[in-house]
C-alpha positions in Angstrom: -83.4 19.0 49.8 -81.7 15.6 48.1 -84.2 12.9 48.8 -81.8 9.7 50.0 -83.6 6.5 49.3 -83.1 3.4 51.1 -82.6 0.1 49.2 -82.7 -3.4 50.6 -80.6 -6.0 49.6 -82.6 -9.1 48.6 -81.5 -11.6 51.1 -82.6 -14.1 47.8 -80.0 -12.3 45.4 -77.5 -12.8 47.9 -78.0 -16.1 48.4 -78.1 -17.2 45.2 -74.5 -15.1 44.6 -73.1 -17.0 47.3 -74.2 -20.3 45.8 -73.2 -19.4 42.3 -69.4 -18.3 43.7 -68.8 -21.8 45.7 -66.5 -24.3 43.9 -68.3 -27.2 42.5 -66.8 -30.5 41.1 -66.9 -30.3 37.5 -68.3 -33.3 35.0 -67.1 -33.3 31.5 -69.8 -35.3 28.6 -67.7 -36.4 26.3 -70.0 -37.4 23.3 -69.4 -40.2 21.3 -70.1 -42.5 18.6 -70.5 -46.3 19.1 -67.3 -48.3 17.9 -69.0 -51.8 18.2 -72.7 -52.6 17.1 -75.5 -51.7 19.7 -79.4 -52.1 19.6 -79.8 -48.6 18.8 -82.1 -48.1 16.5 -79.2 -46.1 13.7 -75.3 -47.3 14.2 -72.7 -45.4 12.4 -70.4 -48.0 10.8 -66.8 -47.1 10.9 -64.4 -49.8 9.3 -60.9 -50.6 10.0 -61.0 -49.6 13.8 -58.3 -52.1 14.8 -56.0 -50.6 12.0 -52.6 -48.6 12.7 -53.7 -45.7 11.1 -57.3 -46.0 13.1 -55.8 -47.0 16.2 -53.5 -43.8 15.5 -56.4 -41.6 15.3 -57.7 -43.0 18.6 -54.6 -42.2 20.6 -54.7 -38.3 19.2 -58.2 -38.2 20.4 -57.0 -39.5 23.7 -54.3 -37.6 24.0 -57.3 -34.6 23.8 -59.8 -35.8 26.2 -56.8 -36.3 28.9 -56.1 -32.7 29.2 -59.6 -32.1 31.0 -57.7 -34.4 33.7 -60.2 -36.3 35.0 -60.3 -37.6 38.4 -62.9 -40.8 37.6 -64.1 -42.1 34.1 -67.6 -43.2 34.1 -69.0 -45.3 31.0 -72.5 -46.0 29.6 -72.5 -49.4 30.7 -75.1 -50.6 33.0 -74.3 -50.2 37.2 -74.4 -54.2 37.3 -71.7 -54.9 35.0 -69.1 -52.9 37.2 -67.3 -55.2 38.9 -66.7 -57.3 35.7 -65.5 -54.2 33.5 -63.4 -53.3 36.7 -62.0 -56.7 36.6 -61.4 -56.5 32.8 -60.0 -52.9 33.3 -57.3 -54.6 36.1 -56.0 -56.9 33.7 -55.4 -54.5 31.2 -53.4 -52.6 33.3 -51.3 -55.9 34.2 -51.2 -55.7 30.5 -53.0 -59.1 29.9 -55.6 -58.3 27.7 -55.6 -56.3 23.9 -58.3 -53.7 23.9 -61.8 -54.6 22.2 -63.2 -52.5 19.5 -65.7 -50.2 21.7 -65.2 -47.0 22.8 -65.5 -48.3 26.7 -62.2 -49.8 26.3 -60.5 -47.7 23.9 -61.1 -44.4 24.8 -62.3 -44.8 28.2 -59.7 -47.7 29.2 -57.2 -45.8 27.6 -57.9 -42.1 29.5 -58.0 -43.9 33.1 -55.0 -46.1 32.6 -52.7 -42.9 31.5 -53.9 -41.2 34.3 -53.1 -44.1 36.5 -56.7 -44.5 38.1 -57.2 -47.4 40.2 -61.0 -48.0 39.0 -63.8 -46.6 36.5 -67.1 -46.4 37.0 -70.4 -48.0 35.1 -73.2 -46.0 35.4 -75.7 -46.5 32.9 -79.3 -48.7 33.5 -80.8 -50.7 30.9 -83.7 -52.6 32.6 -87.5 -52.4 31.1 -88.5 -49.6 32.9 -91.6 -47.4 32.7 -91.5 -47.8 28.6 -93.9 -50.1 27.1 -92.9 -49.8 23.3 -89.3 -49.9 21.8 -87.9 -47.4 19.8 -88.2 -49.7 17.0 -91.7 -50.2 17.3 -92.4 -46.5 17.9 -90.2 -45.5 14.6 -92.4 -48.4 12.3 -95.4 -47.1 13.8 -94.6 -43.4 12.8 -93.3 -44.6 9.2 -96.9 -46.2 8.3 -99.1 -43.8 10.3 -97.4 -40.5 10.4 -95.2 -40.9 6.7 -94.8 -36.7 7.0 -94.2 -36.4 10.7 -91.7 -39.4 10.4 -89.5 -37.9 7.7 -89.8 -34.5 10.3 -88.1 -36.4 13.2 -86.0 -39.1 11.6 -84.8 -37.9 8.5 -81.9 -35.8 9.6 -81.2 -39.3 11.1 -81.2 -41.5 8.2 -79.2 -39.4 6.3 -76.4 -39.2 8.8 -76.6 -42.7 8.6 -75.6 -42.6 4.8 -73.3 -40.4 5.2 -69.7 -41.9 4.6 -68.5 -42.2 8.5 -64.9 -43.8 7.0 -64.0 -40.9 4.9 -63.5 -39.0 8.7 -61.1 -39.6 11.1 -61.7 -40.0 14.7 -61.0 -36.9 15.9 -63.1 -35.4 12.9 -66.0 -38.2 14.3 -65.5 -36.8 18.1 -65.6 -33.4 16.6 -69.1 -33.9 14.9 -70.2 -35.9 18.2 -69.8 -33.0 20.5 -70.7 -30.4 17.8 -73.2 -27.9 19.9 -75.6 -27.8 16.8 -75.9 -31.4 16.5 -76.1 -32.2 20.3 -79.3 -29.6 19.9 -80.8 -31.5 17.2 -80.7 -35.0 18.5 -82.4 -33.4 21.4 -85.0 -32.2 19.3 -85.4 -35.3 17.8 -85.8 -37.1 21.0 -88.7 -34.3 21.8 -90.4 -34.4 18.7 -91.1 -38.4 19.0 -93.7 -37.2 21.7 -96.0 -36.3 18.8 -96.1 -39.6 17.6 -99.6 -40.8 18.0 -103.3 -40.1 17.2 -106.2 -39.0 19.7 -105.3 -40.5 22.8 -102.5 -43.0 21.5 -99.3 -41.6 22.8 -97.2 -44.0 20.7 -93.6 -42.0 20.7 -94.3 -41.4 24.6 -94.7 -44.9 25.0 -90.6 -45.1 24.6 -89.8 -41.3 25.6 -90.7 -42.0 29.2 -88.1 -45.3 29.3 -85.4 -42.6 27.8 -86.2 -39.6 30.5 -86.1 -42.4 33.2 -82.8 -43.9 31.8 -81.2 -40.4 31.3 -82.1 -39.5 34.8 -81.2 -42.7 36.3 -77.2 -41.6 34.7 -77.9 -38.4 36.4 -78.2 -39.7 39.1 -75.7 -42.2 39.3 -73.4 -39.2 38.4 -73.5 -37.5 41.4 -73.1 -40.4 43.2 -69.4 -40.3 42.2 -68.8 -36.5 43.7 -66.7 -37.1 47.0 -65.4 -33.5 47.0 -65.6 -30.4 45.0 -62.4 -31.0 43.5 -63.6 -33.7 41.7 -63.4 -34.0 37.9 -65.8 -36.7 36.5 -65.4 -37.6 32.5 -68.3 -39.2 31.3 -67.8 -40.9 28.1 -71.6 -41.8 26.4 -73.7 -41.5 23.1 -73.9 -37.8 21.8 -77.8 -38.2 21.7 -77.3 -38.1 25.6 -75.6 -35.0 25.9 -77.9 -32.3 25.3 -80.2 -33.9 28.4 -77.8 -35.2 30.7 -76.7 -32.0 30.3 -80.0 -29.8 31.3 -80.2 -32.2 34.5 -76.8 -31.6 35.7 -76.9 -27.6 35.1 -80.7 -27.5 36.6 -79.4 -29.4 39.4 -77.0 -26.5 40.6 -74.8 -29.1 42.1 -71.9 -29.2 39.0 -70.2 -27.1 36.6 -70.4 -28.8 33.3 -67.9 -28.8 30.9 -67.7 -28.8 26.9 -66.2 -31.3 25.2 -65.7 -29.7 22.3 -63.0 -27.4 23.3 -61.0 -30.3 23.9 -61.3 -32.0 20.3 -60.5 -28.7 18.4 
């Protein structure tokens, strides 16, 4: 006699099919380097920017980052300065203003203006936070205290530093910015500075926990712009952001996200 036997179907299994099949809105990170001077701790130093052959280069990797067709551009500029870039962003489309040398304005000002968006969208946060240390104070610290552990963390760092940024061009740049392998290993970096320290000095946490709480606070913010699955959200912001903006918004099953990469190739 055939023995039949009876399975159940895991109501959890089905669930969890149901949720994976529904359409999400989608948010593209498009990594990127910083065209103008920040108080980053490393800034890649690209000359000529304003140039036609630079400014050439820009509009190619525009032309790019368009065809992910975003429905809102968001920029890593701080919530409080919205209504001023929105007012700067207005009179660029009345075409009363030439573009500064940042990527806010060329890329971002650029992508939303060509797709004929009424507004963009700052959603970064800057204030002091839950960090009692800088990241400069936490890298000098390392460098006398921890010479071996320093060289672990920031040397890949340094040494892109020295590396000749102008012999690339933009494209090539956005290329290395979004490059999965280096989006990895600035996020290893970022992890790693939570051994700096001795016994029960937590120096490198000191920062880490401002940069978790700023990273967050841009998740956040980002799903603050979703008004309907069909939305398609480009957020343009430093590539060392990528890798953990990007765990947040896959762990938070509300988004598909979307590679930048296979736009700049």
């Amino acid at each position: 006699m055939q023995i039949v036997k009876e399975y159940k179907v895991n109501e959890v299994d089905v669930q969890m099919d149901e949720f994976k099949s529904v359409k999400k809105p989608t948010i593209m990170l498009l990594g990127t380097f910083h065209m103008a001077s920040t108080q980053d701790l490393i800034n890649v130093k690209v000359d000529g920017l304003s140039s036609s052959p630079r400014q050439q280069e820009i509009l190619e990797a525009v032309a790019r980052i368009k065809k992910f067709t975003p429905t809102k551009v968001a920029l890593e500029v701080p919530t409080k300065k919205n209504e001023g870039i929105n007012q700067r962003f207005q009179e660029y489309l009345a075409g009363n203003i030439d573009l500064p040398i940042n990527e806010i304005y060329q890329i971002g000002f650029r992508i939303a203006a060509d797709l004929s968006h009424k507004q963009i969208y700052c959603i970064d946060w800057m204030e002091q936070g839950a960090g009692t240390k800088s990241a400069g104070e936490v890298y000098e610290w390392a460098k006398e205290h921890q010479p071996q552990l320093f060289q672990d963390i920031y040397g890949r760092l340094l040494e892109q530093q020295r590396s000749p940024a102008s012999s690339k061009s933009i494209l090539e740049m956005y290329r290395d910015c979004n490059d999965p392998v280096r989006v990895r290993n600035d996020h290893t970096m970022y992890i790693n500075m939570a051994r700096i320290g001795k016994q029960d000095e937590y120096i490198g946490m000191e920062w880490l926990i401002w940069w978790y709480q700023r990273n967050l606070i841009m998740f956040s913010n980002l799903t603050r712009l979703l008004d309907s699955d069909e939305e398609r959200v480009l957020f343009i912001v430093g590539s060392s952001h990528v890798q953990i903006l990007s765990q947040f918004l896959e762990e938070s099953g509300l988004v598909d996200v979307e590679a930048a990469a296979g736009y700049l190739n």
